[in-house]
DODREN-401483 format. One record per residue (C-alpha): chain; x, y, z. Coordinates in steps of 0.1 Angstrom, whole numbers, plus 2048, in hexadecimal, padded with zeros to 3 digits. Layout:
REM residues N
[A; [X; Y; Z]];
...
This chain:
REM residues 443
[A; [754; 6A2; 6C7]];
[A; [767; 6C4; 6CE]];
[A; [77A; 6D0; 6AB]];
[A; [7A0; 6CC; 6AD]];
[A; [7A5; 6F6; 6A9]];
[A; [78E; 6F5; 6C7]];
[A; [7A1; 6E4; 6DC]];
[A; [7BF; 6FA; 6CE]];
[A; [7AD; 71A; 6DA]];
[A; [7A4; 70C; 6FD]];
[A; [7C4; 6FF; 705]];
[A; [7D9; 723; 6FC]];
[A; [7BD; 733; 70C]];
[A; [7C1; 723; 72A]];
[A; [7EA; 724; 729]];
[A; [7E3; 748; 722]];
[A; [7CF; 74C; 745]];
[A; [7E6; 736; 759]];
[A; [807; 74A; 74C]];
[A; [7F4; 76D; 752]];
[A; [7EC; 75E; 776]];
[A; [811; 755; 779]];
[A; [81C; 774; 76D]];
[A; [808; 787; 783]];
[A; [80C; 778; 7A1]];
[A; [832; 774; 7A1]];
[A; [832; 79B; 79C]];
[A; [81C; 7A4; 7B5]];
[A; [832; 78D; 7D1]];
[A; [851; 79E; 7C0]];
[A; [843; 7BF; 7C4]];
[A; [837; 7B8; 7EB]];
[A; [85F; 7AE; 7EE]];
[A; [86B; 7CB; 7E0]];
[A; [853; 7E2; 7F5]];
[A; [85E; 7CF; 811]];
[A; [882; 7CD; 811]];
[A; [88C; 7EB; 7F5]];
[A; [893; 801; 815]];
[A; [8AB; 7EA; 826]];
[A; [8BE; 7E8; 805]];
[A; [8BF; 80B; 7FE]];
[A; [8CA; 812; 826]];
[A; [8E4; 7F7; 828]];
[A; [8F2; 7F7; 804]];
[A; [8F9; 814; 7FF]];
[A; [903; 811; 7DA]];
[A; [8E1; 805; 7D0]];
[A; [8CD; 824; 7DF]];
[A; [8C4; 82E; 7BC]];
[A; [8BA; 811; 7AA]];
[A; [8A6; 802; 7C4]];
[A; [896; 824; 7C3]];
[A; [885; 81F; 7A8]];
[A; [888; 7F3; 7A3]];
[A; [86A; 7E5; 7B1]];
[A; [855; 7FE; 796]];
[A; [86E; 7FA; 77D]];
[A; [860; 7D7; 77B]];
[A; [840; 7DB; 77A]];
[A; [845; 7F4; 763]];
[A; [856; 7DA; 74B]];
[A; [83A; 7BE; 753]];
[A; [81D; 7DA; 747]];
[A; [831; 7E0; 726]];
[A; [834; 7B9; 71E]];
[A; [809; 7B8; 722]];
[A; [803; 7DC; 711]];
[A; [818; 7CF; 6F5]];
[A; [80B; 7AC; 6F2]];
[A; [7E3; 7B9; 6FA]];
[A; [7E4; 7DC; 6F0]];
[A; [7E9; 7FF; 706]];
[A; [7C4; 809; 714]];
[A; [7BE; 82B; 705]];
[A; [7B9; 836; 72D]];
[A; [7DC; 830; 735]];
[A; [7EA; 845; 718]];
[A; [7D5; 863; 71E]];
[A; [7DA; 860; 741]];
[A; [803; 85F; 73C]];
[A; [805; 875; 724]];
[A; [7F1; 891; 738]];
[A; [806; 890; 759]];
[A; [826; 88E; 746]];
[A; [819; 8A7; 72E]];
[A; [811; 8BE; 74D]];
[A; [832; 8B9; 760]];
[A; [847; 8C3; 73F]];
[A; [831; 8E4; 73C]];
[A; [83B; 8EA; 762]];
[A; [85B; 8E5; 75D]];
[A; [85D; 8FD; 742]];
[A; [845; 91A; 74D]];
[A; [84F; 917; 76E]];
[A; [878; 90F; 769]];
[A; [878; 8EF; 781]];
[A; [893; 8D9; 77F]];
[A; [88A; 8B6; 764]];
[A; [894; 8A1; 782]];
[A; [881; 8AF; 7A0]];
[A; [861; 8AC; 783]];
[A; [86E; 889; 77A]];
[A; [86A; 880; 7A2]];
[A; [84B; 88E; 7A2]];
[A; [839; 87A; 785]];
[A; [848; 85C; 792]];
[A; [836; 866; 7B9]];
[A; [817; 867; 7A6]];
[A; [817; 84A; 78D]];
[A; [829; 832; 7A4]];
[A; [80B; 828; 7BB]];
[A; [7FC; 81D; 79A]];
[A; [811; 807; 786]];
[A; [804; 7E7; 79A]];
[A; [7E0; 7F0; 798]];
[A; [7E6; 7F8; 76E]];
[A; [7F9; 7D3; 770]];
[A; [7D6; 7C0; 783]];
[A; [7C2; 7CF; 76E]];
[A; [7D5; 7C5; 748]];
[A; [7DC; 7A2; 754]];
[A; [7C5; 786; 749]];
[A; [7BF; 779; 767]];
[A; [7BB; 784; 791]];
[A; [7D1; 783; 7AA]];
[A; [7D2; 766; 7C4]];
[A; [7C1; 779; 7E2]];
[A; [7D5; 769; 7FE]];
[A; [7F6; 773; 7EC]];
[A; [7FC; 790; 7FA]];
[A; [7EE; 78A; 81C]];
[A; [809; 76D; 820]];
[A; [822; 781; 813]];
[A; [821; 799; 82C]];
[A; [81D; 784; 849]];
[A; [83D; 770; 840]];
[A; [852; 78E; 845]];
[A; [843; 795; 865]];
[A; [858; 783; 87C]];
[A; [876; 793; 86E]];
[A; [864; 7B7; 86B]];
[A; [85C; 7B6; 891]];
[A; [883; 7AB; 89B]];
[A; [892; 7C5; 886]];
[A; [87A; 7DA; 899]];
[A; [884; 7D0; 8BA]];
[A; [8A9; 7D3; 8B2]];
[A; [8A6; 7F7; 8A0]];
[A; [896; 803; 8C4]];
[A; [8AD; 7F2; 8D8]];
[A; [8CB; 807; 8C5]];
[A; [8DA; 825; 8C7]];
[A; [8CD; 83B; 8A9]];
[A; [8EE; 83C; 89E]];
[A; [8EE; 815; 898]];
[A; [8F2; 805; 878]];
[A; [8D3; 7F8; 87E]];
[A; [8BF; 81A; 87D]];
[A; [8D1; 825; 85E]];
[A; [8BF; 83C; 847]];
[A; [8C2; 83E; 821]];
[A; [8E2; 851; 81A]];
[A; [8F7; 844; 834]];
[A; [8E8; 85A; 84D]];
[A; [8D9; 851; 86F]];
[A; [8B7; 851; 880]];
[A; [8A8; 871; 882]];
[A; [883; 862; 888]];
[A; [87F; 85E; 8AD]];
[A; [86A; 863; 8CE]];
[A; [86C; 86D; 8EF]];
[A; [890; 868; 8FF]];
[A; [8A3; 864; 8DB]];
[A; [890; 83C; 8D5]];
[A; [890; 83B; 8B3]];
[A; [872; 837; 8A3]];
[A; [879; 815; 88F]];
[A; [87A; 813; 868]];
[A; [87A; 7ED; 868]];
[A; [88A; 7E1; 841]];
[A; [87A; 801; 835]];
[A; [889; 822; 82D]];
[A; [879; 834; 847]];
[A; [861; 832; 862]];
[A; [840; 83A; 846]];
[A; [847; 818; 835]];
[A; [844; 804; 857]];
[A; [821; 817; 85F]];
[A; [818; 807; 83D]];
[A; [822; 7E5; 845]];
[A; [810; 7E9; 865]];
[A; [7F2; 7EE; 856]];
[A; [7F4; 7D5; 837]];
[A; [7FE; 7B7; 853]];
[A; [7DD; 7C0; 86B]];
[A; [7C8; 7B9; 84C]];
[A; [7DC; 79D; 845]];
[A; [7DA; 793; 863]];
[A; [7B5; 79B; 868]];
[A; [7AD; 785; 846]];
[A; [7BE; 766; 84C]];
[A; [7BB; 761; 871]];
[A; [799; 752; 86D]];
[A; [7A5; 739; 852]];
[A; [7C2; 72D; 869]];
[A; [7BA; 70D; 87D]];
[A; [7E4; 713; 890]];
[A; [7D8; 726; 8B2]];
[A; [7FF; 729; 8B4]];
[A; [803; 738; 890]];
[A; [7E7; 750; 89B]];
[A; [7F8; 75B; 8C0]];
[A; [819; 75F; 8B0]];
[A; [80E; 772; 891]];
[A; [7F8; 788; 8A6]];
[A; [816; 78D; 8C4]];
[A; [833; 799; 8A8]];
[A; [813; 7B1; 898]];
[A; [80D; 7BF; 8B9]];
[A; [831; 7C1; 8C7]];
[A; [83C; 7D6; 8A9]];
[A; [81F; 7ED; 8A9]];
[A; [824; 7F5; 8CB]];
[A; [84E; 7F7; 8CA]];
[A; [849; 80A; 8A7]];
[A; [841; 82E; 8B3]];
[A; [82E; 838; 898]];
[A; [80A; 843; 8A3]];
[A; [803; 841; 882]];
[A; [807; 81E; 883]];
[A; [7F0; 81A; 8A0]];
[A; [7D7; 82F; 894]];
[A; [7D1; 81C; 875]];
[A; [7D0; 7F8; 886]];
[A; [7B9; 806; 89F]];
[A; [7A2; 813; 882]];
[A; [7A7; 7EF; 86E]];
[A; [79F; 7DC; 88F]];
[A; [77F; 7F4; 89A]];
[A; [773; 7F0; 873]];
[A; [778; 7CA; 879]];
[A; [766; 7C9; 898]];
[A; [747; 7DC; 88C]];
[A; [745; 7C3; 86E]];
[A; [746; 7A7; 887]];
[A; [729; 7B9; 898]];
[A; [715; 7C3; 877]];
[A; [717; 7A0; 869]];
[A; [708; 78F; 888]];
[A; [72B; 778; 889]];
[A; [72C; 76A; 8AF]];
[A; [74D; 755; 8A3]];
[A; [75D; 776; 8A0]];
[A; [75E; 77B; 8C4]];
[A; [771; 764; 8D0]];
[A; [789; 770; 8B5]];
[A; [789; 794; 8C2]];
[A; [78E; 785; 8EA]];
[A; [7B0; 775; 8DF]];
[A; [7BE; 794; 8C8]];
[A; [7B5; 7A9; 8EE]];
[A; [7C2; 78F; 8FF]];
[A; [7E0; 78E; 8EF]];
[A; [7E5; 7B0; 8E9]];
[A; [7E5; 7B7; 90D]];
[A; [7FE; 79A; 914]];
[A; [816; 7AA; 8FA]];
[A; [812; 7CC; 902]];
[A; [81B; 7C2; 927]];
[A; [838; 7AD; 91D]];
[A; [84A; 7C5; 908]];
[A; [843; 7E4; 927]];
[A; [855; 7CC; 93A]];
[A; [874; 7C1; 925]];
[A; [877; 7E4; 917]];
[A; [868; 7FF; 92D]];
[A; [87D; 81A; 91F]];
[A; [871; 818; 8F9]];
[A; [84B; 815; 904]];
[A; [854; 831; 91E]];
[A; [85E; 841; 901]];
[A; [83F; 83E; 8EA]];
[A; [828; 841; 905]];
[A; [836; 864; 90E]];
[A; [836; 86F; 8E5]];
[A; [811; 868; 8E6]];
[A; [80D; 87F; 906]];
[A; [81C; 899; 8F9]];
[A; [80C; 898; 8D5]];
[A; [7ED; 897; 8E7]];
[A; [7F2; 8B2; 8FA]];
[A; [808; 8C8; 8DF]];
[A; [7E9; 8C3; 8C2]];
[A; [7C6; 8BC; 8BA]];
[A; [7C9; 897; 8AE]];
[A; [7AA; 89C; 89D]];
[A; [7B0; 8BC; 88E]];
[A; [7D2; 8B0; 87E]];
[A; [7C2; 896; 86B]];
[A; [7A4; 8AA; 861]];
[A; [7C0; 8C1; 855]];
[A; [7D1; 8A1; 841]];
[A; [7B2; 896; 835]];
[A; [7A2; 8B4; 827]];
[A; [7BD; 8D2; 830]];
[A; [7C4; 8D7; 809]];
[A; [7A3; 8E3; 801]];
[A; [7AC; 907; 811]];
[A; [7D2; 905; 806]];
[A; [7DB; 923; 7F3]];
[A; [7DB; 917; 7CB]];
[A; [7F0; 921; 7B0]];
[A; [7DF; 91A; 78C]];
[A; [7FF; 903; 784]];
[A; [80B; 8FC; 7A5]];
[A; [835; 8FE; 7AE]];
[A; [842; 8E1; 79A]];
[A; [837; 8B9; 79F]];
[A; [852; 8AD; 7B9]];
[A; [859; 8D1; 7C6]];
[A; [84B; 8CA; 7E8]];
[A; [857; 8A6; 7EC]];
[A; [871; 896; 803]];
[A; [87D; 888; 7E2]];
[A; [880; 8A8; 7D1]];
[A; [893; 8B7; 7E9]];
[A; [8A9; 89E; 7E9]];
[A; [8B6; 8A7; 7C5]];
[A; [8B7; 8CD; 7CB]];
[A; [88F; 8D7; 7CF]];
[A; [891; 8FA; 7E4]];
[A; [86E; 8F4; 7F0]];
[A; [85E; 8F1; 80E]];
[A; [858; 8CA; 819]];
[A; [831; 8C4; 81C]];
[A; [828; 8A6; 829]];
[A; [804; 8A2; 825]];
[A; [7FD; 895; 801]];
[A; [7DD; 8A7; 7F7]];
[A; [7ED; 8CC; 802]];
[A; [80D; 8C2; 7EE]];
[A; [7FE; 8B6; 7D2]];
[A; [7EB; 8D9; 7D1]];
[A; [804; 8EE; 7D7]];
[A; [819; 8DB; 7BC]];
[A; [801; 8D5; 7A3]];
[A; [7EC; 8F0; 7A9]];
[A; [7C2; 8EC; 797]];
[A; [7CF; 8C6; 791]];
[A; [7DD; 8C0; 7B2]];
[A; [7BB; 8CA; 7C2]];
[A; [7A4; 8BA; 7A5]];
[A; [7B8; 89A; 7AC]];
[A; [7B6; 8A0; 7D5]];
[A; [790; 8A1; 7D0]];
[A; [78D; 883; 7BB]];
[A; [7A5; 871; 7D4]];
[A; [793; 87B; 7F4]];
[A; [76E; 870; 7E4]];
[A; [77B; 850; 7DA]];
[A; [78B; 84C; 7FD]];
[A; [76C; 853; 810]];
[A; [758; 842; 7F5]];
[A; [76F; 822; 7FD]];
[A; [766; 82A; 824]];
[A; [741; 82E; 81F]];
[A; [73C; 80F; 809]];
[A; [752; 7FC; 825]];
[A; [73A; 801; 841]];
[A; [71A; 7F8; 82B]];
[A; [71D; 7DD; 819]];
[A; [71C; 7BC; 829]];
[A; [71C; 7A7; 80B]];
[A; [742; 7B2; 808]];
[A; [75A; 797; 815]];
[A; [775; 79F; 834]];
[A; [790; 7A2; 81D]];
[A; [780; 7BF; 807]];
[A; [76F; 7D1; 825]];
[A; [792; 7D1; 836]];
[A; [7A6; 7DB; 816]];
[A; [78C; 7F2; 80B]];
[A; [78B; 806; 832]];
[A; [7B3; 809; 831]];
[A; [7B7; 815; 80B]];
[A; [79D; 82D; 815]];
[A; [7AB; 83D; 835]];
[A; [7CB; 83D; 820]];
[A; [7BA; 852; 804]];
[A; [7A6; 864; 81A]];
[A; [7C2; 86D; 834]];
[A; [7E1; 859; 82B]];
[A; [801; 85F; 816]];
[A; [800; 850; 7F5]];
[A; [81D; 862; 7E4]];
[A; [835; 86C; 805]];
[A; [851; 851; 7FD]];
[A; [856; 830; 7EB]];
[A; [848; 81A; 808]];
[A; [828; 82E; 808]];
[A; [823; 830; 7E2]];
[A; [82C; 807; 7E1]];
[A; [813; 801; 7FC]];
[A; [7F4; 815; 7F1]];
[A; [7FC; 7FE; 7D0]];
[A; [7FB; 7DE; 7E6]];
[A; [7DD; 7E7; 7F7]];
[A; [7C9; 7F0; 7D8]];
[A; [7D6; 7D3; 7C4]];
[A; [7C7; 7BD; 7E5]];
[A; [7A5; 7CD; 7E4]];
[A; [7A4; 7CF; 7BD]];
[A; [7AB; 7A9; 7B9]];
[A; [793; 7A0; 7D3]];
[A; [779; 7AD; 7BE]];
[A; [785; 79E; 79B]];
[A; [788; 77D; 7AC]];
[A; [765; 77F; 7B3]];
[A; [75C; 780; 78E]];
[A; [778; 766; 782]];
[A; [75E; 745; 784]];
[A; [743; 75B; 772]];
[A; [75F; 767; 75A]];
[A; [76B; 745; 753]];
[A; [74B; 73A; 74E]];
[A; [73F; 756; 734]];
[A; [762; 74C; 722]];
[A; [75D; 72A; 724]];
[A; [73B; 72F; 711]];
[A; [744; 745; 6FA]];
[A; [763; 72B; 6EF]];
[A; [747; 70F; 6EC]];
[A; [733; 727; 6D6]];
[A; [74E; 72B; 6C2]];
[A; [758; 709; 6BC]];
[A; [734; 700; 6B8]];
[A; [733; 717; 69C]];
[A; [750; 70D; 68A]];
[A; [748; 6E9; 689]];
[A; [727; 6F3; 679]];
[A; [736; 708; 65F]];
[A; [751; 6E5; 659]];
């Protein structure tokens, strides 16, 4: 008969699991939230422009000091801290750059991995459908505010920019280029790509045909009112890397699958051409001229690996120098939107030691994506958007970009902790009847 300390340990250890699970999960869907509707607070509410700023980390932020206090700070987060804080107070003082633009900076860099830090200190994983069904609850109302935003003048309320300002994102014949709830037209892309995976997960566990036509319509009405080739790029890339799964893994019941998502597509495509020819007359004629204007390939060749032959400054210009956020508080430097070649020519020998690091563990990501078949849908899919992100994505640009490089990590990471969770409840579940086992032969 189990000792009655025994029973004590089990019980606390399991409420210890369950309120870690709790804990976790309800910050993760808070955090999703945030990322999701942070912009059309800051746009529409003017007053709260600067807290929401910096809110949604601000939380997490709070949740990671409760668990390093309770459990301990790993000796990898302090060093790791310490060094890029440590490094942006040096460039503010050899290089006389304002606290704040270096405060914005920091924040760029550590942002995208406060929810990662926060998977990895909890006790427990992360449901793996959480943030799937998250996303795809806001769809409907993402792909409206979509529709509206290029139905309006840029001018609108509706196409509001942070600041009170109006839309200066647009295409061909002054169609804005829609931001959705986010704060501009990068955080949509985002959500664009997070809701194909979504989408790509859970279709096959939905037995509602009409949950899956409606879910796939809104997808592929705002990705084709959006504007954003960006956007189309990486949901082309997510469905071709779905496809050749399909094809690797011998999975006939996939086909079917991929005959509706055309199918539908094509319906959807034709049905917005009709009801708003101006607006896809619009973004048909921006991809012309891009086309014809640059080397599609060459620019993100340039993206991906353009900072290797960046001229390099042993301690750069200042973290946050080059930044749309930096700029914003009084930065007089040039804005440079590729994240690699700014984080070189702001952090100098870092910047690029760090752009290496990030662009092998994006193509690592990429290369392990297309081998291995034992992987599940979830973590080939995660794992093939986090790395064309790494590899030729923004990470830092803006809050919507840091929050969603955080989601999509957080996704992939927990689909590999869950896979251990039985084994680890079963090695804990041993070592607890050891333990007990032991004590009742020393009573």
């Amino acid at each position: 008969m189990p000792h009655p300390s025994g029973r004590r340990m089990a019980r606390a250890m399991a409420s210890e699991r369950a309120n870690s699970e709790t804990l976790l999960n309800t910050t993760v869907v808070l955090y999703v939230v945030l990322w999701i509707f942070e912009g059309a607070v800051r746009k529409w509410i003017p007053s709260l422009d600067g807290p929401m700023y910096v809110f949604r980390d601000l939380i997490v932020t709070t949740v990671l000091l409760g668990l390093f206090l309770k459990r301990g700070v790993p000796a990898g987060t302090i060093l790791a801290t310490v060094s890029l804080v440590s490094f942006g107070i040096l460039q503010s003082i050899t290089l006389n750059v304002d606290v704040m633009v270096i405060t914005l900076g920091l924040r760029a860099m550590i942002a995208p991995l406060l929810l990662l830090a926060l998977l990895f200190s909890a006790a427990s994983p992360l449901r793996t459908d959480l943030i799937p069904r998250v996303v795809l609850m806001v769809l409907p109302l993402q792909t409206l505010l979509v529709i509206v935003q290029v139905s309006s003048d840029r001018s609108s309320s509706w196409n509001r920019q942070t600041g009170g300002e109006e839309a200066y994102f647009t295409t061909a014949d002054d169609i804005v280029r829609a931001a959705g709830t986010f704060s501009a037209p990068a955080g949509l892309i985002a959500f664009c790509g997070i809701a194909t995976v979504s989408l790509l997960v859970l279709w096959p566990k939905w037995s509602n045909p009409v949950l899956k036509l409606t879910s796939a319509t809104l997808l592929i009405a705002m990705l084709g009112l959006s504007g954003s080739r960006g956007a189309v790029f990486i949901c082309g890339v997510l469905v071709i890397a779905w496809v050749l799964r399909a094809r690797a893994s011998s999975r006939p019941t996939r086909l079917p699958m991929l005959a509706g998502v055309a199918l539908t597509a094509s319906v959807t495509i034709a049905i917005i051409g009709f009801l708003l020819p101006n607006v896809t007359g619009a973004f048909q004629e921006r991809f012309v001229a891009a086309s014809s204007s640059e080397n599609t390939a060459l620019r993100i060749l340039t993206s991906a690996f353009g900072y290797l032959v960046t001229d390099l400054q042993p301690l750069g210009s200042g973290l946050g120098v080059h930044s749309s956020s930096g700029r914003a508080v009084g930065s007089a430097g040039e804005w440079i939107e590729d994240d690699s070649a700014r984080w070189v020519a702001e952090m100098g020998v870092l910047g690029l030691w760090l752009g290496v690091l990030r662009s092998f563990i994006g193509l690592l990501l990429l290369i392990l994506a297309t081998r291995r078949r034992d992987w599940t849908e979830a973590q080939h899919l995660t794992a093939t958007y986090l790395g064309v992100l790494l590899v030729a994505g923004s990470v830092t640009t803006n809050p919507s970009t840091q929050g969603a490089v955080a989601i999509i990590a957080v996704w992939l990471a927990s689909e590999f902790k869950s896979r251990n969770r039985l084994k680890g409840v079963d090695d804990e579940d041993s070592h607890q009847h050891a333990s007990v086992s032991a004590e009742q032969r020393r009573d």
